[in-house]
Structures are given as C-alpha cells and as structure tokens.
N, C-alpha and C positions, 0 to 999 in steps of 0.2 A: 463221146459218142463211140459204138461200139457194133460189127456187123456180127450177126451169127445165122447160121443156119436152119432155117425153119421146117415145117413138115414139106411134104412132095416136092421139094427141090425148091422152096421160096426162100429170102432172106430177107431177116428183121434187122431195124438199127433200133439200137437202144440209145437212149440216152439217160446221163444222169447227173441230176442237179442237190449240189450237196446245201443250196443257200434253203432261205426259210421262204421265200417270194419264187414266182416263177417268173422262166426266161423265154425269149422267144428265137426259135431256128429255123435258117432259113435254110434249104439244104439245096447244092447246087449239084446234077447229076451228070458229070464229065464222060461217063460209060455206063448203061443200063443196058447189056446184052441179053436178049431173050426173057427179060424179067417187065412183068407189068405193073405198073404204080399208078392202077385210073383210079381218079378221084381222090388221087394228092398231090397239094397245086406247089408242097416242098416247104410247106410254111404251117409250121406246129407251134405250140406252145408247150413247152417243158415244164409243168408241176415239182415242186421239190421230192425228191427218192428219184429212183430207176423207174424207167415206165421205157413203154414201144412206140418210136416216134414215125415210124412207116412199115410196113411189110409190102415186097415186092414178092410176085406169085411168077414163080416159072410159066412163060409159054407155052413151049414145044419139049417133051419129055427128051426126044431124039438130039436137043439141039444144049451145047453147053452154057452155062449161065457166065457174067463177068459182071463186075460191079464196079465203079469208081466214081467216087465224089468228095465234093466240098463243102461246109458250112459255115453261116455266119448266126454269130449270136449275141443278144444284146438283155440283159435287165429288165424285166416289162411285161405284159402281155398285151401282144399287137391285136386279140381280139375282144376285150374286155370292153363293156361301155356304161355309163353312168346310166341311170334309172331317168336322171337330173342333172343339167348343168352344174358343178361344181361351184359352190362360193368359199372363198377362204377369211379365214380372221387373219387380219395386221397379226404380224407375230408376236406385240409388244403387249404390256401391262394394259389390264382393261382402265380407261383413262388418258394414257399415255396419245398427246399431239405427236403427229409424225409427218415428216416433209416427204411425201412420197413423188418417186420419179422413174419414167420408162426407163432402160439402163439402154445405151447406148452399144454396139457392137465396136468388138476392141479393134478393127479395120478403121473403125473412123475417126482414132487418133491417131493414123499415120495418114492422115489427110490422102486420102484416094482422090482419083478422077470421079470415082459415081460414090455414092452414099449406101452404103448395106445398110436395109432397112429391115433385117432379118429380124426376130422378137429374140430378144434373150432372157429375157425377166424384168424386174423391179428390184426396185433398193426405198428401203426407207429410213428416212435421217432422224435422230433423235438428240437432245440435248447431254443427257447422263447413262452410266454404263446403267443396263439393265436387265430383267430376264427374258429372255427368249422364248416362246415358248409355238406349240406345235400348230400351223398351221388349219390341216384338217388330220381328221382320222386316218392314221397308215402306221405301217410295219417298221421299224429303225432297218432299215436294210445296209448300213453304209456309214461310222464312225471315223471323220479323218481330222484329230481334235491337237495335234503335237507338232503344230508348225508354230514356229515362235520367226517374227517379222525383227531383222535386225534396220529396217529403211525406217526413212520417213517420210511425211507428204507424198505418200502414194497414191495411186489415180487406180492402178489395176496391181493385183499379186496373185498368178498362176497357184500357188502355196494357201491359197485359202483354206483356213481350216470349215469343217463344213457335218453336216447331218441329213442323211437322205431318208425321204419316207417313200413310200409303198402304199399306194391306195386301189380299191376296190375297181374301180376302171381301168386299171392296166398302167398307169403310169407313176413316175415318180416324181419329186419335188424335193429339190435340193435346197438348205437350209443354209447362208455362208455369210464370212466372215463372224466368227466365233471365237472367244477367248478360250486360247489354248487348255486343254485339259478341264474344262468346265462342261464336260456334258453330264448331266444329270439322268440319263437314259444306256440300256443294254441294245445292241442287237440279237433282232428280234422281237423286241420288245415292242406289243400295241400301244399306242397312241391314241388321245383325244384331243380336239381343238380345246384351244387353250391352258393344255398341260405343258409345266415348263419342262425344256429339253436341255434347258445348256443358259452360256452369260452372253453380254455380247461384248463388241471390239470395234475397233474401227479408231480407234483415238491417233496410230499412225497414216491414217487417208489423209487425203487434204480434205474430205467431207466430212469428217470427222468421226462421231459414233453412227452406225446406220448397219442395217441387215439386208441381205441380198435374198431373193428369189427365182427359181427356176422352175419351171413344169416340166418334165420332159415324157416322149415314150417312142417305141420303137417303130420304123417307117420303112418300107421297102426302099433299098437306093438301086435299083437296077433290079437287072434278074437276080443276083450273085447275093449281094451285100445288105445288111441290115444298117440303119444309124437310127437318132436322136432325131425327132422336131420337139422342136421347143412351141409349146403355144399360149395363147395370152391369158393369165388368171382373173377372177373378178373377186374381189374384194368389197365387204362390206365396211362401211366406217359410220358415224353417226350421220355424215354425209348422205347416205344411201351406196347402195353398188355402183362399183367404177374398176375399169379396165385400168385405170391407169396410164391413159392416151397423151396427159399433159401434167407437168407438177404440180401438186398441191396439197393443201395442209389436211390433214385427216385425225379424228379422234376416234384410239381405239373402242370398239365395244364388242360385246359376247353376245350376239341375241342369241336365245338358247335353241329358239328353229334351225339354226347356225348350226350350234355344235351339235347339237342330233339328228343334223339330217343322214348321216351315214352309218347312223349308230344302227345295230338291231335290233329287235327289240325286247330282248333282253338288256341289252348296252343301254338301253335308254330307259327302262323302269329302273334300271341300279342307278342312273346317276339323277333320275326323278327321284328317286327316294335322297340319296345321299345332299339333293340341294333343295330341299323343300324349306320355304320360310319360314 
C-alpha cells in the first residue's frame, strides 16, 4: 500500500498485488483530517497489478489535510459469490471407495471443558497410495510440497505439505497431506475437477493413507482485522450429495454436470469435444 497526492488537495492509496488471484483490504482509518471517504465502508478487493484502493477528497481548501492508517489483508475476495452452491468431487481416482470423516478441531485433543465445534474440513481415508486430484475448478495460488515427516503414528502435523486452489466465489480450498515433491501442477496454473494435482501420503498417520480438505475465505473480525471462515463443502459420491455430517464409505465419481458446472463456456465445449465417446 502506498499514499500519493491526488488533484485539488485529495489523496489516493494504491495498492499492489503482485499474486495471480486477488486479495482483500481491510483498511483501518487512525487519522482522516479534513479528507472525505463517503461511500467507503475500508473494505476493497485488490485485483492482481497496481490499482486505487480509495481516494479521499479535501474538505476545506483553507484547512490542512493529515492522514493515518492501518490495514488488514488476507487471500480471497470477501465479495465474490457462486451463480450456485458449490459441489466438489472426492479428490481420489474415479472408482476409488473412500472412508470419509468431518475432521475434528485440534482443541479437542487436549480434551477441553467445552467441545469446539467449529468446521475445519474433511479427510478421506483410502486403502493404497494414489492420485490426488483437483477438487473443483481454481487457480494453483499456493505450492507447499518439501516437508518430509521424520514421526510416526501421527494424529496432526502443523508441516503438512498441501496445494491451494482459487475459485470464482472468492474462496480457497486447501488440498493436504501430500507426498512431498509430487505436485504435478505450476502456480498459477488453472485447474479442472478431476485433473491430477500431486500423490498422496498419509502412511505415517495413525489413519493411514487419506487426504485432507479445507474451504476457506476471508471474513471481517472486528472493525480493524480480516481472518479465515472455514465453511462446510458438499460432495458428490455415487451415494448422492453429502456435507459430510457423519463417517462413511463413499465411491468416487465424475458426473460430468460436476465438472462443468464452473467451467465457461468455452472451458466446457473444449473439454466436450476432448471427451466425446
């Protein structure tokens, strides 16, 4: 972020975002002397390059202007919205049985007085190592593939290695526990549901092989601060759609209304043509 001088005594903040995805800013205003900012409530969305994330317009020509503030800024864009509820594919081989389970918040293995029931994601368990592959449609915004686990019968590991995507509603979805050095994807790079991204891992868990899920996107925490909600995905399996409210066994599938519901439509006649019978 950056202030400069505008015409007749105004000031612009610029900002600038050198990722491929945009972010969102929350901007907190500790001193706005003589400067007007109606009809900005401090809460933009930063596009990738340079762009103008407020101009404030001098009040009183006779009177001096001063400026001080704050910002918070998170991955995301807090005003994006789906056309449609999102559905995601199991991330595994179409075919592939998988034990799927709500994941638990890591508070409630040091046994608390109250139960955090906050959503963190899913995990799903699977028999043999296999391909991973991309959830729904989004952006590789986030490669963290070079943690090597020296434990074993692990339950949680902070070091997870992981893949995040970027989707059209403003949110992301983290991709974890991943065999180190096996992504099969660039940053930046688009994605389609059911394109592989990486291998998986899991053989040092006590649950053994299985892949993790997250949604996340960015939420006002106060006036000042931005964070993370985490909210609940729905998955398709031959089962039908499920939140994944209780464990149980699921068989992957690709129905194709799936993978082209986010597609454009150009994204969607090339990959009609590329999978015609």
């Amino acid at each position: 972020m950056e202030t400069m001088n505008g015409e007749e005594g105004s000031m612009e903040l610029f900002a600038t975002n050198t990722s491929k995805v945009p972010y969102t800013v929350l901007i907190d205003y500790a001193e706005r002397a003589n400067l007007n900012s109606s009809g900005s409530s401090g809460l933009v969305v930063v596009r990738p390059g340079r762009s103008i994330v407020a101009t404030l317009k001098r009040i009183s020509e006779s009177q001096t202007t001063s400026l001080r503030y704050s910002y918070s800024f998170l991955k995301g864009d807090y005003f994006a919205k789906s056309k449609n509820e999102p559905v995601y594919l199991i991330p595994l081989p179409e075919g592939t049985i998988a034990t799927a389970i709500r994941m638990t918040h890591i508070e409630n293995r040091l046994q608390p007085k109250e139960e955090n029931t906050d959503y963190v994601g899913v995990s799903f368990r699977f028999g043999l190592p296999t391909e991973i592959v991309a959830p729904r449609k989004g952006v590789v915004t986030e490669i963290s593939m070079d943690k090597y686990s020296e434990k074993d019968n692990l339950d949680f590991d902070r070091g997870e290695n992981y893949i995040e995507l970027f989707h059209d509603d403003g949110s992301l979805t983290k991709i974890m526990v991943l065999k180190p050095g096996s992504e099969k994807v660039k940053l930046g790079q688009l994605v389609f549901p059911g394109e592989v991204i990486a291998e998986s891992a899991g053989e040092d868990y006590n649950s053994g092989f299985h892949v993790r899920l997250a949604n996340l996107k960015p939420v006002k925490d106060g006036a000042s601060t931005l964070k993370y909600e985490m909210t609940p995905m729905k998955f398709i399996s031959k089962e039908g759609v499920s939140e994944i409210a209780e464990k149980q066994d699921l068989e992957v599938i690709y129905p194709q209304e799936v993978v082209t519901a986010e597609m454009s439509k150009k994204e969607k006649k090339t990959y009609e043509g590329e999978n015609k019978d």
